[in-house]
C-alpha positions in Angstrom: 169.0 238.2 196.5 169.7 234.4 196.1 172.5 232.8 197.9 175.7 231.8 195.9 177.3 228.2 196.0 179.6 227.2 193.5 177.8 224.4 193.1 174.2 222.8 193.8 173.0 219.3 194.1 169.7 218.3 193.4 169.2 214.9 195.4 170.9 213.3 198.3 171.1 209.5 196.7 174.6 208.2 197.4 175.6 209.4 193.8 174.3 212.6 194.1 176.2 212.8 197.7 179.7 211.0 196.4 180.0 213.4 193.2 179.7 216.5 196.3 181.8 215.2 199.1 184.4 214.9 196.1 183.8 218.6 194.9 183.6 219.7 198.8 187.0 218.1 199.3 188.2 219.9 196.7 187.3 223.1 198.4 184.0 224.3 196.6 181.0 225.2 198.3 178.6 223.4 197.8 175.0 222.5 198.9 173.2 219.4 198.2 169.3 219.3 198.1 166.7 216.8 199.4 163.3 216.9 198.7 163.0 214.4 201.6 163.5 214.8 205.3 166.6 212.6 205.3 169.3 212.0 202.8 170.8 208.6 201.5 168.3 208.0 198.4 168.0 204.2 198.0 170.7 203.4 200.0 169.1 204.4 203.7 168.4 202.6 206.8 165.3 203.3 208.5 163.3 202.0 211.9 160.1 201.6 209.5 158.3 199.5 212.2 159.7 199.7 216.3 161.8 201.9 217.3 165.6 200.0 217.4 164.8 197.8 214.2 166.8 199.6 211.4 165.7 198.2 208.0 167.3 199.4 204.8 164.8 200.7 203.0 165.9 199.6 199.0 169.6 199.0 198.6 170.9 196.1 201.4 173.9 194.3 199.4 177.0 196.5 198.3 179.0 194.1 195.3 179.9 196.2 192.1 181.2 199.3 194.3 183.7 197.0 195.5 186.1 197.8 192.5 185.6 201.8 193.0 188.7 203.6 194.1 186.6 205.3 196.4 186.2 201.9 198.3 189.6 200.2 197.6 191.7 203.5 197.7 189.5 205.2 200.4 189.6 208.5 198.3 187.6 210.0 200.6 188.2 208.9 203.9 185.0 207.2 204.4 186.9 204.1 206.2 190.0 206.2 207.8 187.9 209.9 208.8 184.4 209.4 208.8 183.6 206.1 210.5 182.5 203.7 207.5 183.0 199.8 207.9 182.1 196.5 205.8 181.0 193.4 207.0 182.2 190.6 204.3 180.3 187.5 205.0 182.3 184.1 203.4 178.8 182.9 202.0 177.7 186.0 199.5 174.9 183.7 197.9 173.0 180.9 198.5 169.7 179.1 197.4 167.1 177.2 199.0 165.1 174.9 196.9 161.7 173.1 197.9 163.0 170.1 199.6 165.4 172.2 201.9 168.4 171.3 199.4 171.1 174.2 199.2 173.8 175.5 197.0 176.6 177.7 198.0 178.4 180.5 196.3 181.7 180.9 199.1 184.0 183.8 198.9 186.8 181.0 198.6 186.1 179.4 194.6 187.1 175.4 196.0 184.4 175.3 198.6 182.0 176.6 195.8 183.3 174.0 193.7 182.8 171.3 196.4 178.8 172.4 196.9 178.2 172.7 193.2 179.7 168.7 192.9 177.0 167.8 195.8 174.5 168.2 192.5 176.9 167.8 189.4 180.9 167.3 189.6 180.7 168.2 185.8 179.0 171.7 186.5 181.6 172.0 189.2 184.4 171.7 187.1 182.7 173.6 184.0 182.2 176.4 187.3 186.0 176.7 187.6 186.6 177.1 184.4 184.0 180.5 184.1 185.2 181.4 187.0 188.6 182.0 185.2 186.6 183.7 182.4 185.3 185.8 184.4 188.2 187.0 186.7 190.0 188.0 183.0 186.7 190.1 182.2 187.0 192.0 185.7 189.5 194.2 185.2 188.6 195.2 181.4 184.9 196.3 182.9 185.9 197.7 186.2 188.9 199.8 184.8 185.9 202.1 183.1 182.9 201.4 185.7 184.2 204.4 188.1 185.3 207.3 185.6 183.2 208.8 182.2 182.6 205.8 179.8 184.4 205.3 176.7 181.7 205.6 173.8 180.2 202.6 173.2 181.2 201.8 169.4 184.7 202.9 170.3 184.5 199.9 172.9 182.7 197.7 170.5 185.7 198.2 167.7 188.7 197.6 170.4 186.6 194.7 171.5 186.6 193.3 168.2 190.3 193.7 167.5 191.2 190.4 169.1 189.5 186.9 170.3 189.0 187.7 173.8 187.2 191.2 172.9 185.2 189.2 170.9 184.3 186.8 173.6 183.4 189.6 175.8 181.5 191.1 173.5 179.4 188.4 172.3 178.7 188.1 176.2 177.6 191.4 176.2 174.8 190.5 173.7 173.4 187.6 174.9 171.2 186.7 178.0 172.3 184.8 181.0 170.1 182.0 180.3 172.0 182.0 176.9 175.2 181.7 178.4 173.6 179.3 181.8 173.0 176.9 179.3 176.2 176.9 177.1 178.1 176.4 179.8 176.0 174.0 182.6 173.5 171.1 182.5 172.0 171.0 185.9 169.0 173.0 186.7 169.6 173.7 190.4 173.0 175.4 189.0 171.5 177.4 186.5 168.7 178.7 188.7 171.4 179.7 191.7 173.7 181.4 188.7 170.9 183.1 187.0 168.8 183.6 189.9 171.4 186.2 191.4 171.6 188.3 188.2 168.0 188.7 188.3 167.9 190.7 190.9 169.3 193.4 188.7 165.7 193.4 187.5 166.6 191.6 184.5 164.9 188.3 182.6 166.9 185.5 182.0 166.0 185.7 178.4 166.6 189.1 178.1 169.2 189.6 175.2 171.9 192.3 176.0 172.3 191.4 179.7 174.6 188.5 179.7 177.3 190.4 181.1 175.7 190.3 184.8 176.1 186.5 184.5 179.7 186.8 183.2 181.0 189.4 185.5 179.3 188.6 188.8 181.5 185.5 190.2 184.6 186.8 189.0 183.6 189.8 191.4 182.5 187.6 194.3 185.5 185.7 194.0 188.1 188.5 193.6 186.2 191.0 196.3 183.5 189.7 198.1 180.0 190.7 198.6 179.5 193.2 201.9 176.9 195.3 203.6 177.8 198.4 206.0 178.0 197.3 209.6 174.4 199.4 211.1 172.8 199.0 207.4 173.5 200.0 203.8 172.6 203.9 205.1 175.4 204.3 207.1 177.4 204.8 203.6 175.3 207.8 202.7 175.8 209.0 206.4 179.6 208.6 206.3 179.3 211.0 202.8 177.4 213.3 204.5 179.7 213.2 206.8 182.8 213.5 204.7 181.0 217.1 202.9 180.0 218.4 206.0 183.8 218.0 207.1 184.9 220.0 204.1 181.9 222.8 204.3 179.7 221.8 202.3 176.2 221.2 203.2 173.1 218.8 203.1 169.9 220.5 203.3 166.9 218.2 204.0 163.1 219.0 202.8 164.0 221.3 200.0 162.5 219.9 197.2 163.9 221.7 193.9 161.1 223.1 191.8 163.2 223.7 188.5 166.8 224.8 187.4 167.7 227.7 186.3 168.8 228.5 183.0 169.8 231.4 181.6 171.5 231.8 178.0 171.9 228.1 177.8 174.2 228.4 180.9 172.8 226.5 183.9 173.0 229.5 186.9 171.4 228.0 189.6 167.4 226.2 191.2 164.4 227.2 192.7 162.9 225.6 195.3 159.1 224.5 195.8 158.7 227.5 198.1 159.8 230.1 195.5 164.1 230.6 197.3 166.3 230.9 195.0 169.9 229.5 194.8 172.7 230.3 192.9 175.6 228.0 191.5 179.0 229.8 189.9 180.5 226.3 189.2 177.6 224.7 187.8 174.3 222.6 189.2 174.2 218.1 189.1 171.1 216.8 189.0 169.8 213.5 189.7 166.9 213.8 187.1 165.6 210.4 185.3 165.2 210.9 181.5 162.1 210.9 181.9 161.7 213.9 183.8 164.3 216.1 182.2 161.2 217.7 180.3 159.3 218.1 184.1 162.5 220.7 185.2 164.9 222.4 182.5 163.1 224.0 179.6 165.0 224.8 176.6 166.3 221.6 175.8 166.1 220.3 172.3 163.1 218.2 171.8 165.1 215.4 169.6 167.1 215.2 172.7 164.3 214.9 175.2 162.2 212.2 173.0 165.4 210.0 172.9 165.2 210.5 177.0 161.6 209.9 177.1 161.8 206.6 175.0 165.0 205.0 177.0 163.6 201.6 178.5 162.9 200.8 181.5 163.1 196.9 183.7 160.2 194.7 183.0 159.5 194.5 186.5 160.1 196.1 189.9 159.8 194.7 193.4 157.9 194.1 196.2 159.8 194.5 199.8 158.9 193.1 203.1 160.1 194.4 206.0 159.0 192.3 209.3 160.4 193.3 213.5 161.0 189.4 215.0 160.6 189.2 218.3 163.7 186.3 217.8 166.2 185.8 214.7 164.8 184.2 212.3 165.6 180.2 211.5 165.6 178.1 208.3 164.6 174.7 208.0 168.0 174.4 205.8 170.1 175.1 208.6 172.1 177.7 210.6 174.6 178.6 207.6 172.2 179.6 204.7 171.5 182.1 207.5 174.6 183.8 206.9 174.1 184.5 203.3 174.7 187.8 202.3 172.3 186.9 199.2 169.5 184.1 200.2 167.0 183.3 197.3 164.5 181.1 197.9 162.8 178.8 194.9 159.4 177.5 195.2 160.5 175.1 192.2 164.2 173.1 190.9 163.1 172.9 187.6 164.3 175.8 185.3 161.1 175.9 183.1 159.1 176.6 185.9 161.3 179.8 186.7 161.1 180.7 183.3 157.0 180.7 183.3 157.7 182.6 186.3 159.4 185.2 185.0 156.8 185.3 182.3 153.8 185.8 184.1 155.6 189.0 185.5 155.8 190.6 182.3 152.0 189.8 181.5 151.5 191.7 185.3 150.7 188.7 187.2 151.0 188.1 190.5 151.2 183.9 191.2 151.3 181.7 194.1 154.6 180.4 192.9 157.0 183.3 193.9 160.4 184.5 193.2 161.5 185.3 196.6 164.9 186.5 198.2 166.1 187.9 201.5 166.6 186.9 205.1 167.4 187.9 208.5 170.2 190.2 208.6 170.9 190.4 212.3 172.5 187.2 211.8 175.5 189.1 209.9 174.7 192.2 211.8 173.3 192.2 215.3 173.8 196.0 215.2 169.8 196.0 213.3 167.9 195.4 216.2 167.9 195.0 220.0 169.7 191.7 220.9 168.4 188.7 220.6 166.0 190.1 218.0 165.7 190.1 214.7 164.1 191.4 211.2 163.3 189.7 207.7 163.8 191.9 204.7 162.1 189.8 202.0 162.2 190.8 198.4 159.9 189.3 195.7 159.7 190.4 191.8 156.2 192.2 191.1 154.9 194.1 187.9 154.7 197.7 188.2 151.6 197.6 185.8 149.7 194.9 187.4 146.9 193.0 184.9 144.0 193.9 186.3 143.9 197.7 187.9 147.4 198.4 186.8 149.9 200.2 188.9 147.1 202.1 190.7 145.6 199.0 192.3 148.7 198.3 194.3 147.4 200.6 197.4 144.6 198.1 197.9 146.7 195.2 196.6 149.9 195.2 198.1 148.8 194.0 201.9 147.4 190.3 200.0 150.5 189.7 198.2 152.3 190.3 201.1 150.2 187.8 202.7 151.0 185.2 199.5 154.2 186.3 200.4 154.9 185.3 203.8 153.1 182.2 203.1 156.6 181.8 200.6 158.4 182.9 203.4 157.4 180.6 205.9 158.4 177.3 203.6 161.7 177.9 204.7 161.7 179.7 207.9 160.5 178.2 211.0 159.5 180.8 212.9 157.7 183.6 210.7 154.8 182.8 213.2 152.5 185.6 214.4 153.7 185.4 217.4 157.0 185.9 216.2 155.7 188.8 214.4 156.0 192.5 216.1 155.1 194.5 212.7 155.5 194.8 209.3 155.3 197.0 206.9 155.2 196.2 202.9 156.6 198.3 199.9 155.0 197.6 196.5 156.3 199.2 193.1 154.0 202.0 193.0 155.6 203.1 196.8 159.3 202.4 195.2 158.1 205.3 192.7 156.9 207.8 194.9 159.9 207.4 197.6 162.2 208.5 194.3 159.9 209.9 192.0 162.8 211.5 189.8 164.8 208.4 189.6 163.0 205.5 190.4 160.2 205.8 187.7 157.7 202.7 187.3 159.6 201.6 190.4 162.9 200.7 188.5 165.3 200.9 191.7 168.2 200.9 188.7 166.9 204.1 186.7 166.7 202.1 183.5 167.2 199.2 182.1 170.9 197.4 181.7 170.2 196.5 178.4 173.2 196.8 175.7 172.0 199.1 173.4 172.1 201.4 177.2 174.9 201.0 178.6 178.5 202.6 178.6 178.4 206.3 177.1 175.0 205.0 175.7 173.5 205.2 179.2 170.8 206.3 179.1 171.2 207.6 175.8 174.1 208.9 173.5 173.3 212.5 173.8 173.2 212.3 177.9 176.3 209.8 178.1 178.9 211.7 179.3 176.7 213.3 181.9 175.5 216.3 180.5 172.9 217.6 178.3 173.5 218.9 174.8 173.0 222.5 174.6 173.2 223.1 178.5 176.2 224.6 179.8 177.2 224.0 183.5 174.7 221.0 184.2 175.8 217.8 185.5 173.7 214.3 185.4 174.0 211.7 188.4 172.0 208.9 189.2 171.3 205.2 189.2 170.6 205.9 185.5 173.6 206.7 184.3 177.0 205.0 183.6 177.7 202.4 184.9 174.4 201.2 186.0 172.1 201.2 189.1 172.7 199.8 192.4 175.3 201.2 194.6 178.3 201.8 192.5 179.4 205.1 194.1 178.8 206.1 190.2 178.6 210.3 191.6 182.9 209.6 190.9 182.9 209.6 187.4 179.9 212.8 187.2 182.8 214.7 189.9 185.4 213.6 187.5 183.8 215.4 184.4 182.8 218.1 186.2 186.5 218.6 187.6 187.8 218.5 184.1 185.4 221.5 182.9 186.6 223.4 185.2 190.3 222.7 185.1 190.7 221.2 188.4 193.3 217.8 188.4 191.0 215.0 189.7 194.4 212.8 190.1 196.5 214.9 192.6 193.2 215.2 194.7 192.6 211.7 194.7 196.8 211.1 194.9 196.8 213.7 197.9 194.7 211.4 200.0 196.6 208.3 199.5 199.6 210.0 200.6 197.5 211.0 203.8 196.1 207.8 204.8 198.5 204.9 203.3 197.1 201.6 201.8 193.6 201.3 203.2 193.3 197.7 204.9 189.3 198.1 204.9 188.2 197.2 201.5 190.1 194.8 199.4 192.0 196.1 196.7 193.3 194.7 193.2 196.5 193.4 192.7 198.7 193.8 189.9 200.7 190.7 189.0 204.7 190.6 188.7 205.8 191.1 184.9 208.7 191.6 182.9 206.7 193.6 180.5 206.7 198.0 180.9 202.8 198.7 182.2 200.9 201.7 182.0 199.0 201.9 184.7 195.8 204.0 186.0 195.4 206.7 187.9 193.3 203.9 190.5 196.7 202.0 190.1 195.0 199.6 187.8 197.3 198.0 184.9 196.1 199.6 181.2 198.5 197.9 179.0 201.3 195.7 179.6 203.6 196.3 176.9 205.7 193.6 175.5 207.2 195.0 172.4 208.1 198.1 170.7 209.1 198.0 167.1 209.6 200.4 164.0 206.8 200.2 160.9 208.5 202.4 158.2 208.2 206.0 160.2 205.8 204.9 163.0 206.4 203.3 166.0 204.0 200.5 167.1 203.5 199.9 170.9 202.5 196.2 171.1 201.0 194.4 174.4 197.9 193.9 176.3 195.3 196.1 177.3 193.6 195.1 180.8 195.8 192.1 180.9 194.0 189.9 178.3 193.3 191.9 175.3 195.8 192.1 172.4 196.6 195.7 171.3 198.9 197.6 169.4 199.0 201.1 169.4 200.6 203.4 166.4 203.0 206.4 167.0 203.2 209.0 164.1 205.9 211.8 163.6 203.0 214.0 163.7 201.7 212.8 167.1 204.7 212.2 168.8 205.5 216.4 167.6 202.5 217.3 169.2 203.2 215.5 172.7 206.9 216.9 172.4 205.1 220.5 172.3 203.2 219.6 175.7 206.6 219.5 177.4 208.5 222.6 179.2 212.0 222.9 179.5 211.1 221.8 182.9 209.5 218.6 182.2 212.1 217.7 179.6 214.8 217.7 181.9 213.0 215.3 184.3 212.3 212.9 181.6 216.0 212.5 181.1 216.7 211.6 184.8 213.6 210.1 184.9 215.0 206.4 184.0 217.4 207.1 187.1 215.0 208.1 189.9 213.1 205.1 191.9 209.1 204.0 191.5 207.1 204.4 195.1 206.6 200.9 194.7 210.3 200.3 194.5 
């Protein structure tokens, strides 16, 4: 007989672990499954090398999970209950160029402003000015980043019904190097400003991933850039944590073989070693699109070809991870150390990038590298024993390489680490081999077998961020909402799925859609624990501004709509405002709609709306 759950999750990657410890909180039992002998996914921290030098192993930077209610509303206790803490350095990003020359990205926008004028006072001031672009994009794109996207033409047409949709979604077309050179002149600018996006896995030229550009310092400059105190694993821990709490489990080399379908209704897995397990509520599954064919049959084939063809990044990555007997230093000086982001440029020109990033599409590897990283006991002396340090260095490589292809990086990878470290050492002082205790190197082929079923061809993001992929598009329109046409009770989570990869805590919005199949009220769970635990002082939140205007406000307590006006058109009522602060919008009232909402309300409820007007906000 198998053993019941309610429900079963197939992969212990952060989003496969948030979507649980949500369901576990809401009392179901549930068991999450991990064909590896730890959980955490790509966001893990490891001693790779010597014992006491924990490394994180692909995810080190946390930035776009900074808007998640999780985070800011600590929905799940991660800060309060189960131990979790940030570390915000006040210098997210910085670059190095060749001649030891730096530029800053601070949290605080003036002293950006002041590094940028060290190279052009005319980019600074042009900086400013995206700046306040950006911080009026924010909350239109966050508001949707954490629950089930809207569908993406729906978007496009409420976009288009005003000039600062269309600005934002013109943005959303174009490429950062588009929209790096409509708005600066100096190279060193561009190449810190595009440089950072990059490491999304996306080219400059790319059209359809201008948004990165757009969105990322309005981001910086509203929430900061963090890491977990102990390494970007102790988030997944503190999850763990939180499901174990509320009896759920987390069950470590138990690779699932397939799921089990039955009817078109999704009952339950079996494992590799033939144990079957049962799920009443329903099964999630962190399965790439690409693999959906490798573990559910019965799934209609136009379905699975429009999985199979979603696109994945042009390149992937190649990670160093080096023990130092000492921290490491930088010719540049002691504060580039304290970058949360370092990226180090082996040219100032932006052409030369460019060729750069073209030679990785043609599966070259070059002496001129695109290199990133640093030292992060520096932030974080918690990574090694004191007084020591490690170097986590990141350069772009192809997954297919031009001669040998992906198979040829067993024999490969060691040189280009070599070429590598060579990069490395043009900036820091001490990378000697003396310095040196071990190392061990990561190329794209290893990315892929660490997280075969989601981080194919070594994407670490699951696919690629490209327009045409994103929003209830991602990865395609048939899997956009997080399930799979045809398939009762299964649930997809993942890096490649709304709203993108890197650590979004994106297992919300899967719990969130799985909640509402099943009738549970996502809100008063999520409204419970803020009564609990108060306003969480750990994670920064957002901040509505003071107004005049009657707002409609989020379940997150984000602001909707600001309304401004209500007037009369012949027998409708219009609603006119704002959406998201910035966006012109006027919604219509019918006879017909407002009869149906009138028929959603009980005696009950009626009577409180009429001493509703009366009673006092919480805010009040």
């Amino acid at each position: 007989m198998s053993q019941q759950y309610d429900v079963l999750v197939m992969g212990a990657g952060h989003n496969g672990l948030v979507a649980a410890a949500y369901l576990a909180k809401a009392g179901k039992k549930v068991l999450v499954l991990e064909r590896k002998g730890y959980p955490g996914g790509g966001v893990s921290t490891r001693e790779l090398n010597t014992p006491g030098f924990w490394h994180d192993e692909h995810s080190s930077v946390h930035i776009m999970i900074q808007g998640n209610p999780m985070i800011t509303n600590d929905e799940l206790g991660l800060f309060s209950q189960f131990g979790f803490k940030y570390n915000y350095s006040e210098v997210p990003h910085a670059t190095i160029f060749p001649d030891q020359s730096t530029l800053f990205t601070y949290k605080d926008l003036d002293k950006t402003c002041e590094s940028f004028a060290k190279v052009s006072p005319k980019d600074a001031q042009a900086y400013r000015r995206f700046v306040k672009m950006s911080e009026a994009m924010v909350p239109m794109m966050l508001s949707g980043l954490y629950s089930p996207p809207p569908p993406l033409g729906g978007l496009v047409n409420t976009l288009d019904q005003s000039d600062e949709g269309r600005v934002m979604l013109d943005v959303m077309q174009r490429s950062s190097l588009d929209i790096a050179n409509e708005w600066f002149e100096n190279d060193k600018i561009k190449i810190h400003l595009i440089r950072l996006v990059t490491e999304n896995l996306q080219m400059p030229d790319e059209l359809g991933t201008g948004m990165g550009l757009a969105l990322m310092p309005g981001i910086i400059h509203k929430y900061g850039v963090s890491q977990p105190v102990g390494g970007s694993g102790k988030l997944s821990e503190a999850l763990v944590r939180c499901i174990e709490h509320h009896g759920g489990e987390v069950r470590c080399n138990a690779e699932v073989k397939r799921i089990i379908v039955n009817g078109g209704r999704t009952s339950g897995v079996e494992l590799q070693d033939g144990e079957i397990l049962s799920a009443k509520d329903g099964v999630i599954g962190a399965i790439h699109p690409h693999r959906l064919r490798q573990f559910i049959q019965g799934i209609d084939e136009p379905v699975l070809k429009r999985a199979e063809r979603t696109a994945l990044a042009p390149f992937s990555i190649l990670v160093s991870h080096y023990d130092l007997n000492e921290k490491a230093t930088f010719y540049a000086g002691e504060e580039v150390a304290k970058a949360t982001m370092l990226e180090m440029m082996a040219s100032d020109r932006l052409i030369d990038m460019l060729d750069d990033f073209d030679q990785l599409r043609r599966g070259r590897i070059t002496e001129r590298r695109l290199l990133a990283g640093g030292d992060e006991t520096h932030n974080d002396p918690t990574r090694a024993p004191a007084g020591k340090g490690i170097w986590h260095g990141i350069s772009f490589a192809p997954y297919d390489l031009e001669q040998g292809g992906h198979a040829r990086w067993d024999e490969y990878k060691e040189e280009v680490g070599d070429i590598n470290l060579e990069g490395y050492r043009k900036f820091a002082s001490n990378l000697t081999s003396d310095n040196i205790i071990a190392r061990t190197i990561c190329s794209p082929l290893d990315l892929e077998r660490s997280s075969p079923n989601s981080m194919v061809r070594g994407d670490l993001h699951g696919v690629a961020p490209y327009f045409y992929q994103m929003l209830g598009h991602r990865p395609t329109p048939d899997l956009g909402q997080f399930k799979v046409p045809g398939l009762e009770n299964f649930y997809l989570v993942g890096p490649f799925m709304h709203p993108g990869g890197g650590v979004f805590g994106a297992g919300r919005a899967t719990a969130m859609k799985m909640f509402e199949d099943l009738g549970m009220d996502f809100d008063a769970l999520v409204g419970e624990n803020q009564k609990a635990t108060g306003k969480v002082t750990s994670a920064p939140a957002m901040k509505r501004p003071a107004t005049k205007d009657m707002r409609i406000i989020s379940a997150d307590n984000e602001e909707l709509m600001s309304v401004s006006a209500i007037e009369r058109s012949g027998n409708d009522l219009l609603i006119k405002g704002k959406s998201f602060g910035t966006m012109p919008m006027t919604a219509r009232l019918s006879p017909a709609e407002l009869r149906k909402g009138i028929k959603m309300l009980n005696p009950k409820m009626l009577g409180f709306m009429v001493t509703m007007p009366f009673r006092k906000s919480e805010d009040e």
